[in-house]
N, C-alpha and C positions, 0 to 999 in steps of 0.2 A: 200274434196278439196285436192288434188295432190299438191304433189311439186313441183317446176320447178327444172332444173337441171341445174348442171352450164353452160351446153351448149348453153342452152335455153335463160338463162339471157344473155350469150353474146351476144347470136343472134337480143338482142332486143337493143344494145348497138354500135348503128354505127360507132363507130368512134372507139370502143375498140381497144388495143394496146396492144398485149403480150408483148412489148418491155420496156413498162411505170415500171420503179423501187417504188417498194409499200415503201408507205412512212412514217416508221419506218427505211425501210432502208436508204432510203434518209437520212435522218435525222443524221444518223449515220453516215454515208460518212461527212455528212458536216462538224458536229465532230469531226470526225479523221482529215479532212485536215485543223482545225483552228492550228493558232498557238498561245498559250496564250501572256496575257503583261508580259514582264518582268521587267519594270520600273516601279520603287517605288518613291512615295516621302510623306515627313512627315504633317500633317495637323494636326488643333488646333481640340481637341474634338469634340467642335460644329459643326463645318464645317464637318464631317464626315460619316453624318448620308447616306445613303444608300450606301458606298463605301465598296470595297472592304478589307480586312485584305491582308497583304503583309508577317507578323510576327506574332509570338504569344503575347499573350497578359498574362502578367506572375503578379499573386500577388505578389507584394514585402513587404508585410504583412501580419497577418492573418487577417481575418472578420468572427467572429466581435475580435476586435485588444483587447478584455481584455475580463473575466468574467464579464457577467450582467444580468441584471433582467429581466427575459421575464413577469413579473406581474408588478403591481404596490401593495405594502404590505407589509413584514417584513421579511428584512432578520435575519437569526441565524445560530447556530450550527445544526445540526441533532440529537447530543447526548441532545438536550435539547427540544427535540420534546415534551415530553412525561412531560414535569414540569407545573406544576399547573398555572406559573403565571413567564413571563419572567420581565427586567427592559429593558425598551425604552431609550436607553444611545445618540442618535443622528440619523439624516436625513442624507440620499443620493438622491444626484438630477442625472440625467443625464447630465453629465457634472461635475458635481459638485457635487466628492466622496467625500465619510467620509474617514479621514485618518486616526481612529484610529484602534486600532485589538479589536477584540467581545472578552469581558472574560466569562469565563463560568456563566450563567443566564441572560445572556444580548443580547438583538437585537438591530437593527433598522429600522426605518420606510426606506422603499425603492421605488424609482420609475422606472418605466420602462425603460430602458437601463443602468439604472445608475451602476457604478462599484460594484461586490459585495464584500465586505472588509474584511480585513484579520479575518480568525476566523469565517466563514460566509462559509454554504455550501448549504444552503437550505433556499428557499422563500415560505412564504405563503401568498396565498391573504389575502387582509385586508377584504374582504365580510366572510372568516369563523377566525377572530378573535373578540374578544371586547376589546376596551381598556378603563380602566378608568385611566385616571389623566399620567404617564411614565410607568403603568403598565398595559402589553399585555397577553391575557389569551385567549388558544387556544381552537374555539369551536369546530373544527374538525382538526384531526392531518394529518399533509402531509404526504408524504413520504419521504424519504431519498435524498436530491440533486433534490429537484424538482424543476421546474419554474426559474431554471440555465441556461442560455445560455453559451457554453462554450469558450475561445477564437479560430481562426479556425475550429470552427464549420463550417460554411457554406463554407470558403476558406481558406484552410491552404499557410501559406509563401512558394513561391517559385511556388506553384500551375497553371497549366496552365488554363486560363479560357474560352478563346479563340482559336482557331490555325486560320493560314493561307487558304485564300480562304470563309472566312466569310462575309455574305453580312451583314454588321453593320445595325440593328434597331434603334428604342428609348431607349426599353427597356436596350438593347446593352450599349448603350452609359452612362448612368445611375448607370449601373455597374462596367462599368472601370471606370465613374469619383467616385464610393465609394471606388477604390482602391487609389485612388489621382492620377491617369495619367490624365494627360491632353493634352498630344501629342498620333497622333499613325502613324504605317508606314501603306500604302493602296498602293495598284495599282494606277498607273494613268488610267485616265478614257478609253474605248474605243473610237476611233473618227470611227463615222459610214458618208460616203457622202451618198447622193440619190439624184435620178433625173428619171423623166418621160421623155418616149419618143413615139414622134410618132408626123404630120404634124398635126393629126387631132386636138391638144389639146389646150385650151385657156385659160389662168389664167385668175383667177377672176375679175369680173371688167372691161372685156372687153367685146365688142358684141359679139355674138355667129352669126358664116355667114353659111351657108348651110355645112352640114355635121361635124360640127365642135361641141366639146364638152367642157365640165369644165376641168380641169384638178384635179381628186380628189382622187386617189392614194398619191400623196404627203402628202395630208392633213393626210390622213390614216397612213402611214407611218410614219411619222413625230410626234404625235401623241401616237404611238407606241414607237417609239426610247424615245422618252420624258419621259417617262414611265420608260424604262429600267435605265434610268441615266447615258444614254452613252453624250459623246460629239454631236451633231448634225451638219452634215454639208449639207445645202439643195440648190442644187446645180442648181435646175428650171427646164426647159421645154429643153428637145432638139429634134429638128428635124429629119425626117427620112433620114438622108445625113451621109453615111458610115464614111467622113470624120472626118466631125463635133463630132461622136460617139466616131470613136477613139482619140480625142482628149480631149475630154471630158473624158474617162475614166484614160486618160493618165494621166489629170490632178489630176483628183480623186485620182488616186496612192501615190502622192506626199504630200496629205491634208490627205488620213485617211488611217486605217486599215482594213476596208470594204467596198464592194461598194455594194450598192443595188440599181437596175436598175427595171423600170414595162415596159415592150413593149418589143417587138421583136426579140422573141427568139421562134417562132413559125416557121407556114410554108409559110408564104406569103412571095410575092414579096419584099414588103419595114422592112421583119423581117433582121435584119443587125447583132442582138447583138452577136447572137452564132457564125458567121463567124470570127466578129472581135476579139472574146475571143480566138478563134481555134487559130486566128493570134497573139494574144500577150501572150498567154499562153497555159495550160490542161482545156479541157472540164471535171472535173468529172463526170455529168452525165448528162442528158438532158430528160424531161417526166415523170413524176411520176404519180403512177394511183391515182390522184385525181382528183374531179370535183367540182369546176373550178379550174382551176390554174396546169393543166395537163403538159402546157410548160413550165418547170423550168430548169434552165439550171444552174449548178453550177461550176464554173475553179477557179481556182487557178494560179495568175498572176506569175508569175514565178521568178519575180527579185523581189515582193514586200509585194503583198497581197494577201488577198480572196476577189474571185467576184460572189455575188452572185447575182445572174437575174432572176428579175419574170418576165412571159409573159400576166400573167391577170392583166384584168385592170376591180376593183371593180368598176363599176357603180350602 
């Protein structure tokens, strides 16, 4: 079996367009001509979850904020590894250290996170000791500083743990509230409008008369933006009446930061949007080789925003 050659495929591709911008590069264009948000404002923890970072997000402690016990078992010295038989002189809880200092032959029972106390460098689990009655006798010897979590270990004071341009998670939030912040600065949201257009389309819930369809683009779209976490502004159905169009986008301008349009920016008679972009602003670029959605036409409003327009319409 032969291969076809690129000539050959075109040939079987009636409508192919050397002129269609392949779309990678689309994509890029659209990128360089966004312009990001600049406004910030401050939101409580909770509320924050999918937003953006505006600032860093800086420990003003370390974590974990003291020496503690990663076992649950007995804290001591190291030099006192190797003694036949230690004395059990007092309990550490998490929360709730022992505040006296270890003198040489002495431990304590310890629990996991709790502080490890003065005189104390090394934890052993309670599974390789035995104790009878305040005395502790090691079945197998640790090593040196083991089962130590140290302070700043995982984040040292002053540390950045976040930077700017981060899309906040769960897990995110979780983290800065074990640093104790409970405010943070974010972008404000994007405000995206949308709106179908074209005479043939009919919101839901109404009859369908000959030639006439659902309108279901929006749905898709809308959908989509929901998704992303932007603002939504859904702005309906408009007509294939040039004026109606420029008015509509005009208003669009004043309500969001993008506008995404589905209809007509193709080659038909009633396709109005590319004319009217040409007239209120820069065409970036018009056609990209893809199937479907070939007529994309992307401007940039000139006194305000980005406008981007699809010409397919998902059925």
């Amino acid at each position: 079996m032969t291969r076809a050659t690129l000539n050959q495929l075109i040939s079987c591709q009636d409508d192919y367009d050397p002129n269609s911008l392949p779309v990678l590069q689309a994509r890029k264009l659209i990128r360089d001509y966004l312009q990001p948000i600049q406004r910030t404002e401050k939101l409580a923890l909770k509320s924050a979850l999918g937003r953006v970072l505006a600032s860093d997000i800086l420990s003003p402690h370390n974590v974990p904020s003291h020496d503690n016990s990663a076992m649950d078992g007995f804290a001591l010295h190291s030099r006192d590894i190797g003694n036949a038989s230690l004395t059990i002189v007092g309990t550490a809880y998490a929360g709730r250290p022992y505040t006296g200092t270890l003198q040489a032959g002495q431990c304590i029972r310890i629990m996991t996170g709790a502080v490890i106390p003065e005189g104390a460098d090394t934890v052993i689990m309670q599974e390789r000791t035995e104790v009878t009655g305040d005395t502790l006798s090691i079945v197998e010897q640790p090593k040196p500083q083991a089962n130590v979590r140290y302070a700043g270990e995982d984040i040292g004071a002053g540390q950045a743990v976040f930077a700017p341009g981060r899309m906040l998670r769960a897990a995110d939030l979780g983290l800065i509230a074990s640093l104790g912040i409970g405010e943070v600065e974010v972008y404000r949201k994007l405000r995206v409008a949308f709106f179908s257009t074209g005479d043939e389309l009919v919101s839901i819930g109404q009859t369908l008369q000959q030639g006439q369809i659902y309108d279901s683009n929006r749905y898709t779209l809308h959908g989509m933006l929901e998704r992303l976490g932007v603002d939504v502004i859904d702005l309906g159905v408009v007509g294939d009446d040039p004026a109606q169009l420029e008015a509509t986008l005009l208003h669009a301008s004043t309500v969001a930061d993008v506008v995404l349009t589905s209809g007509g920016v193709s080659v038909g008679e009633a396709d109005f949007m590319k004319q009217i972009l040409e007239k209120l602003g820069q065409v970036v670029f018009w056609k990209i080789a893809m199937k479907p959605g070939r007529p994309l036409a992307t401007a940039k409003w000139v006194m305000r925003i980005t406008l981007a327009c699809l010409a397919t319409r998902w059925r």
